[in-house]
C-alpha positions as CSV (number, residue, x, y, z in Angstrom):
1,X,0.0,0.0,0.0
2,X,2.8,2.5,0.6
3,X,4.8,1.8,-2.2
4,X,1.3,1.8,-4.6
5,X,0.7,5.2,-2.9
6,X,4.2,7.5,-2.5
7,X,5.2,6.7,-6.2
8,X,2.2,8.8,-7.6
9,X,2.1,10.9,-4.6
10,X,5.8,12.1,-5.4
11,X,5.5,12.7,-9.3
12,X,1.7,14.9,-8.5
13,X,3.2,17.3,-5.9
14,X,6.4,17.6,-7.5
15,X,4.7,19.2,-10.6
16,X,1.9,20.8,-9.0
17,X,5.0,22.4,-7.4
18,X,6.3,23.3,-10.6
19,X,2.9,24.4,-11.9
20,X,1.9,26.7,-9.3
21,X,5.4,28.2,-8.9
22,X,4.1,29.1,-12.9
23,X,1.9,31.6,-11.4
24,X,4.4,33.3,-9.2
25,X,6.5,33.9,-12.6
26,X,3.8,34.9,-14.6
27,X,2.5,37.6,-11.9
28,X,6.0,39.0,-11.3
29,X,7.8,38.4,-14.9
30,X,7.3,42.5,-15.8
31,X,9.2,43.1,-12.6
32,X,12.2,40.1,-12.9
33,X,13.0,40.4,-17.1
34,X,15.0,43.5,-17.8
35,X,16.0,44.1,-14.5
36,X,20.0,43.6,-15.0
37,X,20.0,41.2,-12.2
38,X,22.6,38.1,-12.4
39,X,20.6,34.9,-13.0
40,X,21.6,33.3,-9.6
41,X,19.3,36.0,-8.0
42,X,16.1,35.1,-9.8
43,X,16.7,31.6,-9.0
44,X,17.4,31.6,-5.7
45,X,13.9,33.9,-5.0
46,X,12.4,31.0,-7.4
47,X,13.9,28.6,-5.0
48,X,12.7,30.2,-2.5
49,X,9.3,31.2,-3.4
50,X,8.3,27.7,-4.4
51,X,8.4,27.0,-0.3
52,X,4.9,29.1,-0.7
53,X,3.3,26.9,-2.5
54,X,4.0,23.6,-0.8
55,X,1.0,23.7,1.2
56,X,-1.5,23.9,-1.9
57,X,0.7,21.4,-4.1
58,X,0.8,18.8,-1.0
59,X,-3.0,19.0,-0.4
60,X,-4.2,18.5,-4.2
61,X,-1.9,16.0,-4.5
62,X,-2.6,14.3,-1.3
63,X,-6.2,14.1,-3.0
64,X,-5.2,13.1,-6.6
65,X,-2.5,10.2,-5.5
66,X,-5.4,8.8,-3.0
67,X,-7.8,8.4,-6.2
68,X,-5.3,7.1,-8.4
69,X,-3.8,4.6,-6.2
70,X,-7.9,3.5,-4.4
71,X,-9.0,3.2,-7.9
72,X,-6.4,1.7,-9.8
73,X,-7.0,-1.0,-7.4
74,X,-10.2,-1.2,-7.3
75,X,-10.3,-1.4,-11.4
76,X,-7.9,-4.2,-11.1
77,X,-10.0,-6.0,-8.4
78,X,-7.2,-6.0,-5.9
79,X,-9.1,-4.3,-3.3
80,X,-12.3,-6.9,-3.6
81,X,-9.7,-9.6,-3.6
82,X,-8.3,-8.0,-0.7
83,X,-11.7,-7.9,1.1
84,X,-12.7,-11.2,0.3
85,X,-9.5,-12.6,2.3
86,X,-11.3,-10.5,5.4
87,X,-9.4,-7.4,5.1
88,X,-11.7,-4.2,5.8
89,X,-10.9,-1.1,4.3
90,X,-10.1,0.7,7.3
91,X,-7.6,-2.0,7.5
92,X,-6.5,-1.5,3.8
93,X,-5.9,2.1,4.4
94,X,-4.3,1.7,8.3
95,X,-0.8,2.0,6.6
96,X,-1.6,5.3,4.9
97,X,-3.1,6.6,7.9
98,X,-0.4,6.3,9.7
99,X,1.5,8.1,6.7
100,X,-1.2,10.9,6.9
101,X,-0.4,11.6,10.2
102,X,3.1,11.9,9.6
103,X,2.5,14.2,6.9
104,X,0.2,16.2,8.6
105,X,2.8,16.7,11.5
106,X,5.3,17.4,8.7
107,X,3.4,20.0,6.9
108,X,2.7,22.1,10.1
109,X,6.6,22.0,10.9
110,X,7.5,23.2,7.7
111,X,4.7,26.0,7.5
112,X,5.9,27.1,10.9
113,X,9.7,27.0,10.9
114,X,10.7,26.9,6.9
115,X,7.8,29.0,5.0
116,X,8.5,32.2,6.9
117,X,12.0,32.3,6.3
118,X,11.7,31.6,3.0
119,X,8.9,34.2,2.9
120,X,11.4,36.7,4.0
121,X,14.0,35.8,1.6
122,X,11.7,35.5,-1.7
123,X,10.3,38.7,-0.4
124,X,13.7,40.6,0.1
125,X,14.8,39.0,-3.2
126,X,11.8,40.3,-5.3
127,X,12.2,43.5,-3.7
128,X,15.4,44.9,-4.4
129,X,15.4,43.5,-7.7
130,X,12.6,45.2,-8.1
131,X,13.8,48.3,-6.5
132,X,14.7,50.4,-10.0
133,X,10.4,51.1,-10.6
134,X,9.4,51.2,-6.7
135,X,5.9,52.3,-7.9
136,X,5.1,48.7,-8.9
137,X,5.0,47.9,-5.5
138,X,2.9,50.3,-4.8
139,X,-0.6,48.2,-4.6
140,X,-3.8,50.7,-4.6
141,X,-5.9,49.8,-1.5
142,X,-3.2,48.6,0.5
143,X,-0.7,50.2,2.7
144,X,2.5,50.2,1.6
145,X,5.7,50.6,3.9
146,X,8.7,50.3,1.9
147,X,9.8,54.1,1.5
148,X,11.5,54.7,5.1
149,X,9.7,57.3,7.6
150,X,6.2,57.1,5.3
151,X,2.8,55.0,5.1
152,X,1.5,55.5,1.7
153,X,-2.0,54.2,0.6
154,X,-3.4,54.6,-2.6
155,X,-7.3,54.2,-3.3
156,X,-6.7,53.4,-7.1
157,X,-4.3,53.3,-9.9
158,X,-4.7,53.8,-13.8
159,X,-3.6,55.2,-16.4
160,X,-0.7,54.5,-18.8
161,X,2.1,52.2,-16.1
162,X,-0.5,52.8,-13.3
163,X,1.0,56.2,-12.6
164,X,-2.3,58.0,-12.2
165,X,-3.6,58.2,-8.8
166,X,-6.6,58.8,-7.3
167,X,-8.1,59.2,-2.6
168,X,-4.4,59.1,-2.0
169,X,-3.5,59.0,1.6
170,X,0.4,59.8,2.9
171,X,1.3,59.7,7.0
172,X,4.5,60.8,7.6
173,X,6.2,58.8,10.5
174,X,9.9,60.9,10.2
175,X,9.1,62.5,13.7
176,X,10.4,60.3,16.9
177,X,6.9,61.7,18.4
178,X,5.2,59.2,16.0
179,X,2.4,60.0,13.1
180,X,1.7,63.7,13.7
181,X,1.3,64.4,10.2
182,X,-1.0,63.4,7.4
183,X,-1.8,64.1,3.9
184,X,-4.6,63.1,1.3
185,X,-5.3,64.1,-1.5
186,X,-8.1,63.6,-4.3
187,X,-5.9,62.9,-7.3
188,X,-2.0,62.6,-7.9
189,X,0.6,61.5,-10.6
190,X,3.7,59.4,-9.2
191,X,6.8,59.0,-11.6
192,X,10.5,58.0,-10.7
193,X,13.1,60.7,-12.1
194,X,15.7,60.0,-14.7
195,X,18.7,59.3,-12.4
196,X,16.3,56.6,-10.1
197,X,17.8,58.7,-7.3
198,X,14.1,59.7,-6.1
199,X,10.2,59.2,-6.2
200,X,8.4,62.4,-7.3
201,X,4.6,62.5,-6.2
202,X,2.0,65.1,-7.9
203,X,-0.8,65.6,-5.4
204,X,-3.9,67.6,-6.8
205,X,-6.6,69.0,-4.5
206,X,-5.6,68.1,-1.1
207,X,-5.5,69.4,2.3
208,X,-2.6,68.5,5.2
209,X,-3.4,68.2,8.6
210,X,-0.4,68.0,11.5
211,X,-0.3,68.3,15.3
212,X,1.7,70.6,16.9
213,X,4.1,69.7,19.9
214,X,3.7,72.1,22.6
215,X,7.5,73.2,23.4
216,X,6.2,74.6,27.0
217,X,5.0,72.3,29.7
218,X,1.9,74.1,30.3
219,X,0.6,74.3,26.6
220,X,1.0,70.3,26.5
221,X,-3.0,70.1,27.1
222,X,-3.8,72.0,24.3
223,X,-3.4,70.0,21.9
224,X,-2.6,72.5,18.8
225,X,-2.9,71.8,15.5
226,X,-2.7,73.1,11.5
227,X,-4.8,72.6,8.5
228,X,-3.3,73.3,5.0
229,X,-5.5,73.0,2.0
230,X,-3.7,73.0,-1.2
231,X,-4.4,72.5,-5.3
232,X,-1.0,71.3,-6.0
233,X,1.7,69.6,-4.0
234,X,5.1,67.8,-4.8
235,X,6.3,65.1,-2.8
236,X,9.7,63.6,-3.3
237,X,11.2,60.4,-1.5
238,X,14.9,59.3,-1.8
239,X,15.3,55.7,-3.3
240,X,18.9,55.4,-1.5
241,X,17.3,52.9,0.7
242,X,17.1,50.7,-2.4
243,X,20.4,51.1,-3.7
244,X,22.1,47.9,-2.0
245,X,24.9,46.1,-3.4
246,X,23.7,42.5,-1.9
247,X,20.6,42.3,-2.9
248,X,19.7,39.6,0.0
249,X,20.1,42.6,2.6
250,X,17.3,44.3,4.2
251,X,13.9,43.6,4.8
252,X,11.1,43.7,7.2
253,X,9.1,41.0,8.5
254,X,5.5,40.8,7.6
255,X,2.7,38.7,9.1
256,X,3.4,35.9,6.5
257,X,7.1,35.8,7.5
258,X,6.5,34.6,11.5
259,X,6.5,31.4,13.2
260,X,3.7,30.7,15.7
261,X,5.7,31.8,18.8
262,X,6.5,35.4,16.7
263,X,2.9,35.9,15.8
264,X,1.6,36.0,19.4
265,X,4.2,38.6,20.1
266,X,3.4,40.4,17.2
267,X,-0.3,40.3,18.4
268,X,0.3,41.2,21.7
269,X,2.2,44.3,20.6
270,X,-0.5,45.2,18.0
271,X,-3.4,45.1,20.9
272,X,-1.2,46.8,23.1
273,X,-0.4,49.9,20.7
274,X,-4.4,49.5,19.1
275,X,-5.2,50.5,23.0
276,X,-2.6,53.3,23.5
277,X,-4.0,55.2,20.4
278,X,-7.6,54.9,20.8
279,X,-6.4,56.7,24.7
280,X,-4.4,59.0,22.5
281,X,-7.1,60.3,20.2
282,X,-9.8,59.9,22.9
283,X,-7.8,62.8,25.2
284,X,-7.2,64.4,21.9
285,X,-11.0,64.6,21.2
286,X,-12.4,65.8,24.8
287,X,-9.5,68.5,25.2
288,X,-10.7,70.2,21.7
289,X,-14.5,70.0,22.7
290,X,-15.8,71.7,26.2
291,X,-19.3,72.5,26.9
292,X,-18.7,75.6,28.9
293,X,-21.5,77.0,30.7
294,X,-24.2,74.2,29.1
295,X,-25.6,72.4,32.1
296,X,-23.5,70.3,34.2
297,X,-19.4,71.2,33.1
298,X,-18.1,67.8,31.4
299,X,-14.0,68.1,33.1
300,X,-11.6,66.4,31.3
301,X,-11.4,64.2,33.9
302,X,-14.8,62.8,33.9
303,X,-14.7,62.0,30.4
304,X,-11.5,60.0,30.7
305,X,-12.8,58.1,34.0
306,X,-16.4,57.4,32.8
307,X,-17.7,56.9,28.9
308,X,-19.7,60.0,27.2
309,X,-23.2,58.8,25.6
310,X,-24.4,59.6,22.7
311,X,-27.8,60.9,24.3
312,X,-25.6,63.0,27.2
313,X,-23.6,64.5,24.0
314,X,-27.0,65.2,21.4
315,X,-28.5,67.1,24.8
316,X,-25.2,69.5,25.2
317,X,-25.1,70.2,22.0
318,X,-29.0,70.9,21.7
319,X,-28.8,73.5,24.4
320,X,-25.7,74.7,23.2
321,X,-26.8,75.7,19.8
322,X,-30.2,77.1,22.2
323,X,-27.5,79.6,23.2
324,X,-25.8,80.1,20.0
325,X,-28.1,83.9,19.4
326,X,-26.7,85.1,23.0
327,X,-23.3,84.6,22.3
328,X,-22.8,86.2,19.0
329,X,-24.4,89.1,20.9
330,X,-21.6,89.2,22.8
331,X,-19.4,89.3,19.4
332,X,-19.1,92.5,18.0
333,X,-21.6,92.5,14.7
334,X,-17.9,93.4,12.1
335,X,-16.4,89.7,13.5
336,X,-19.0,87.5,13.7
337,X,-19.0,86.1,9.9
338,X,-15.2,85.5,10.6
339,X,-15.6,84.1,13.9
340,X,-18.5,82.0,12.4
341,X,-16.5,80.6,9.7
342,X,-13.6,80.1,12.2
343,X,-15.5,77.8,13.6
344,X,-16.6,76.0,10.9
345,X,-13.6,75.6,9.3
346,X,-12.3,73.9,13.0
347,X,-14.9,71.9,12.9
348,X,-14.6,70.1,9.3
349,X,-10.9,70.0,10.3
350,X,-12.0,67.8,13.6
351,X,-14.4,66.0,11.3
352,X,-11.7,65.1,8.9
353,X,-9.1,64.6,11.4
354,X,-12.0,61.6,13.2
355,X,-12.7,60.4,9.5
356,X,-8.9,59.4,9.3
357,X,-8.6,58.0,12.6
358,X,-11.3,55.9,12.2
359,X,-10.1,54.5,8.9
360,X,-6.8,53.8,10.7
361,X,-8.4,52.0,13.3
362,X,-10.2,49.5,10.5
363,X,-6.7,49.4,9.3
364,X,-5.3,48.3,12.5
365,X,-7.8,46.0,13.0
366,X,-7.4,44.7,9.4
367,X,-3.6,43.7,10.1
368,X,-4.7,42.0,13.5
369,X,-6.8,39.8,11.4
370,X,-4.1,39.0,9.2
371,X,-2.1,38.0,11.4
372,X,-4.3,36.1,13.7
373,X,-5.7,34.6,10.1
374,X,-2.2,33.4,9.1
375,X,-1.5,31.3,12.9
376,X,-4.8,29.5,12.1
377,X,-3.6,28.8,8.4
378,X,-0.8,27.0,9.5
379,X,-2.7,24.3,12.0
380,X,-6.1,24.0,9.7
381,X,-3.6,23.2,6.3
382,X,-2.0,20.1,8.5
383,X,-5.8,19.0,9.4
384,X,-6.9,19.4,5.4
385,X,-4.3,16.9,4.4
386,X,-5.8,14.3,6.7
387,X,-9.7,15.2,5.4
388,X,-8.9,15.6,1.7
389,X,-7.1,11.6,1.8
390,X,-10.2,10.6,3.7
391,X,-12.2,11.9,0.7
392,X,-9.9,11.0,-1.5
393,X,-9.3,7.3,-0.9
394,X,-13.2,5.5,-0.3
395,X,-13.9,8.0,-3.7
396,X,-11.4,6.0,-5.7
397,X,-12.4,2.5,-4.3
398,X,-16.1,3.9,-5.1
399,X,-15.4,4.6,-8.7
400,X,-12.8,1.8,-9.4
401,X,-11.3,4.0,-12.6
402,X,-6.9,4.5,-11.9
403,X,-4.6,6.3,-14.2
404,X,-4.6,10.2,-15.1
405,X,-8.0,10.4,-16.8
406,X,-11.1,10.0,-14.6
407,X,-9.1,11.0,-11.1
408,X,-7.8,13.7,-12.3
409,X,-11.3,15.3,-13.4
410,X,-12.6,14.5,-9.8
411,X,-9.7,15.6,-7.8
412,X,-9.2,18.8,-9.6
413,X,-13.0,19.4,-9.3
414,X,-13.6,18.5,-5.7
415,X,-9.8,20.6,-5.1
416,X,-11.7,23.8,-6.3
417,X,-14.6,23.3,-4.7
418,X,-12.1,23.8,-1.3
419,X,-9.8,26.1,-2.8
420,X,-12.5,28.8,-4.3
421,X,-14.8,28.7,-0.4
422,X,-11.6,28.4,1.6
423,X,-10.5,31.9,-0.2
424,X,-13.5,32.9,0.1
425,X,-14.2,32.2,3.4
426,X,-10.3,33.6,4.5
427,X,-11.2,36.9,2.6
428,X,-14.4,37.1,5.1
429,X,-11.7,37.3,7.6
430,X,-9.9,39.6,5.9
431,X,-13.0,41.7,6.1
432,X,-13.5,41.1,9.5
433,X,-16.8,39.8,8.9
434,X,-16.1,36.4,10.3
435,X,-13.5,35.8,13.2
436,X,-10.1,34.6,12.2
437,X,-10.8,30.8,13.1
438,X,-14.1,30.1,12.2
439,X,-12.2,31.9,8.2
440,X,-10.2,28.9,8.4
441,X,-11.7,25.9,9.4
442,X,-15.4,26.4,7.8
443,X,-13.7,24.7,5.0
444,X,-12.2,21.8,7.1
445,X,-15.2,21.5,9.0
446,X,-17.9,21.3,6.2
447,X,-15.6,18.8,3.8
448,X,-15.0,16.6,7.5
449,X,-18.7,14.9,7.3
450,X,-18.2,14.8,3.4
451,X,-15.2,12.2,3.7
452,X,-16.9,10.3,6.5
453,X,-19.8,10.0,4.5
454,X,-17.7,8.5,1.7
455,X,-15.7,6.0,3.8
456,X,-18.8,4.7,5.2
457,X,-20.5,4.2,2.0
458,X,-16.8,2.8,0.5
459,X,-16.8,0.5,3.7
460,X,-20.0,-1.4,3.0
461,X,-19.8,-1.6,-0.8
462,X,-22.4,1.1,-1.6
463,X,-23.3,2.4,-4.7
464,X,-23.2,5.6,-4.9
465,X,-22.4,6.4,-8.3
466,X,-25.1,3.9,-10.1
467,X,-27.7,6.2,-11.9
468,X,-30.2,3.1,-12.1
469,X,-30.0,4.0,-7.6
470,X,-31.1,7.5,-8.5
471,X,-33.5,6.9,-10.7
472,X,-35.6,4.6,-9.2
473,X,-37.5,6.3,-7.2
474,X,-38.6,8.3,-10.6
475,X,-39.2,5.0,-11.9
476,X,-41.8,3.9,-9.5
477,X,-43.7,7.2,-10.3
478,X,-43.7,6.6,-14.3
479,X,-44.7,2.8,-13.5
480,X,-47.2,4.4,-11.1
481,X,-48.7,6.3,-14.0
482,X,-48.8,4.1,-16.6
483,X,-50.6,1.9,-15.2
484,X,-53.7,4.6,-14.2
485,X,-53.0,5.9,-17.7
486,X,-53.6,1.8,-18.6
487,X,-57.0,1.9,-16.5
488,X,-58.2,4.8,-17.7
């Protein structure tokens, strides 16, 4: 049994291997050919990248090998002859369970101590060869971290070599206080100049808006700040950071490039620093907004110790604006259109200012999720091999047909059926519409009964696949009716 199965099992995931690293190429060959790079580069990222698609290859051909060998050996009648000498078929396939398990075991080791690293070395790799047009990297809807100091995101790109921008959204991160500074922008035009030396952004109707650090201890409550509207705007960024002569140097790791152990840590320190800037912008918030002299005073204090409700802020602002007549009488009548629009213009600027903030906090959430997503993928993968080879093997004894030709159709079909609602189901997490476990095992869990259902049927010599079983029920009915037809 373990020789029938490990011989196709071997020649499947190798090229499945092969053919999935196909789709790496194809994505990135713009950003490998014409690169000048030396050929021992783009092979070792190749070498590298194909790690990444182990996990794929060795489920699908998990499946296929289980079909091929189960029915090759049930179209040559070895597995009735096998049963007739007493043999069940959970004894037939004891041997390759125990194989399973040792896969499964294997798989999770190598996702957990070998993917990552080679995740950060493919992605090092690909980036600094691809370092002579950064802008490629540059993904619209995504936030992108490679220029040093800046967190770039860019709603959409089009145009002639995606150069044309459009909602673009630049925090600048060169302060040691942290992001004080932000720019967005409606529409912009990003190019690299001749020498590759820098990266020159256009920015079209946009507006900048930066905190001010108090320099005196007792302005440090006051939270200052500046709004800059502009039409036009030039951004430039060095590219030095890219210029490095080994191009295996460099790199920071992402959520896909951390072991277990690293992505609770990671975690951790995301929560922690989710926390201290929701208490950040929170004291931010209540020191720009007082309700002086409407009804009870709401300190500082109070609002930090004990949660504002919406209801408790709607009635404030309701007498406020009650009072709004009596204190423009106190304004003399040549000032109040200024003092009016000084305060509308504030409050957009507090308006745009929560907008952001709360798109950053979707954003930190977002990366939570990814990573919490990615320490689930690599213990539900381990768990897929074992329920796709109990799918796999009772389907082959059940249709008896080895070789390429009628396994091949099954596997690949039954492989999508996973593949298509496990993406799905992981982009749901993504989202943040499902929790990061339940985005990874739905697929496990609903495929589980599936294989059961097929071993049991496989075990007691049911036919499943006989139409005449399917249709006779429908032929009762037609008898049924041709006979009343007959009386009548």
């Amino acid at each position: 049994m373990l020789g029938a199965f490990i011989r196709p099992f071997l020649v499947t995931f190798i090229v499945m291997v092969l053919f999935l690293l196909m789709q790496f190429i194809w994505v990135y060959i713009d950003d490998l050919v014409g690169r000048g790079v030396e050929w021992y580069y783009i092979a070792e990222m190749l070498f590298y990248a194909s790690a990444a698609v182990v996990p794929r290859a060795l489920t699908l051909a998990i499946l296929l090998s289980a079909i091929m060998t189960f029915g090759g050996m049930g179209e040559h009648y070895e597995l009735a002859a096998m049963k007739s000498s007493g043999l069940s078929l959970f004894r037939i396939m004891r041997p390759l369970i125990v194989l399973m398990l040792f896969i499964s075991a294997g798989a999770f080791l190598f996702s957990n101590y070998v993917i990552p690293v080679a995740n950060l070395k493919s992605g090092t790799l690909l980036r600094n060869i691809t370092n002579a047009k950064p802008a490629l990297n540059i993904r619209q809807g995504v936030f992108y971290s490679g220029l040093e100091g800046y967190s770039l995101k860019i709603g959409e790109k089009f145009g002639e070599n995606k150069s044309q921008l459009r909602d673009v959204y630049i925090y600048d991160h060169t302060k040691e206080a942290g992001n004080l500074k932000v720019i967005t922008a409606e529409e912009g035009f990003m190019e690299v100049t001749g020498n590759e030396q820098f990266l020159d952004i256009n920015l079209y109707n946009g507006s900048t808006y930066e905190d001010l650090l108090p320099k005196e201890r007792k302005d440090r409550d006051n939270y200052q700040f500046t709004t800059t509207v502009f039409d036009t705007a030039l951004i430039r960024f060095s590219l030095s950071q890219f210029q490095n002569g080994d191009l295996r140097e460099g790199g920071n790791k992402d959520y896909d490039m951390l072991n277990v152990r690293q992505l609770d840590k990671a975690v951790d320190s995301l929560y922690l620093s989710y926390a201290e800037r929701k208490t950040d912008f929170t004291r931010q918030m209540v020191s720009k907004y007082t309700f002086t002299g409407v009804g009870t005073q709401l300190s500082k204090a109070d609002s930090l110790r004990k949660p504002v409700t919406k209801e408790e802020v709607l009635k404030k602002v309701q007498d406020f604006s009650q009072m709004e007549d009596t204190i423009l009488l106190n304004i003399e009548t040549p000032t109040r259109p200024q003092v009016v629009q000084n305060a509308l213009r504030i409050a957009r600027s507090n308006k745009a200012y929560f907008e952001n903030t709360h798109q950053e906090y979707v954003w930190r959430e977002k990366v939570i999720a990814r990573h919490l997503l990615e320490q689930q993928k690599k213990f539900s993968v381990s768990f897929t091999c074992l329920v796709l080879f109990f799918i796999g093997a009772p389907l082959g004894a059940i249709i008896r047909k080895g070789g390429m030709g009628m396994p091949v159709v099954v596997s690949v079909f039954i492989f999508l059926i996973y593949h298509v609602t496990s993406y799905s189901f992981e982009k749901l997490g993504r989202e943040l519409v499902w929790t990061p476990f339940w985005a990874m095992w739905v697929a496990n869990f609903y495929l589980l009964p599936f294989g059961i259902f097929l071993t049991y049927k496989s075990a007691n010599d049911s036919a499943i696949f006989n139409k005449e079983l399917y249709l006779k029920p429908f032929q009762k009915i037609s008898n049924t009716f041709a006979r009343l037809k007959r009386k009548s």
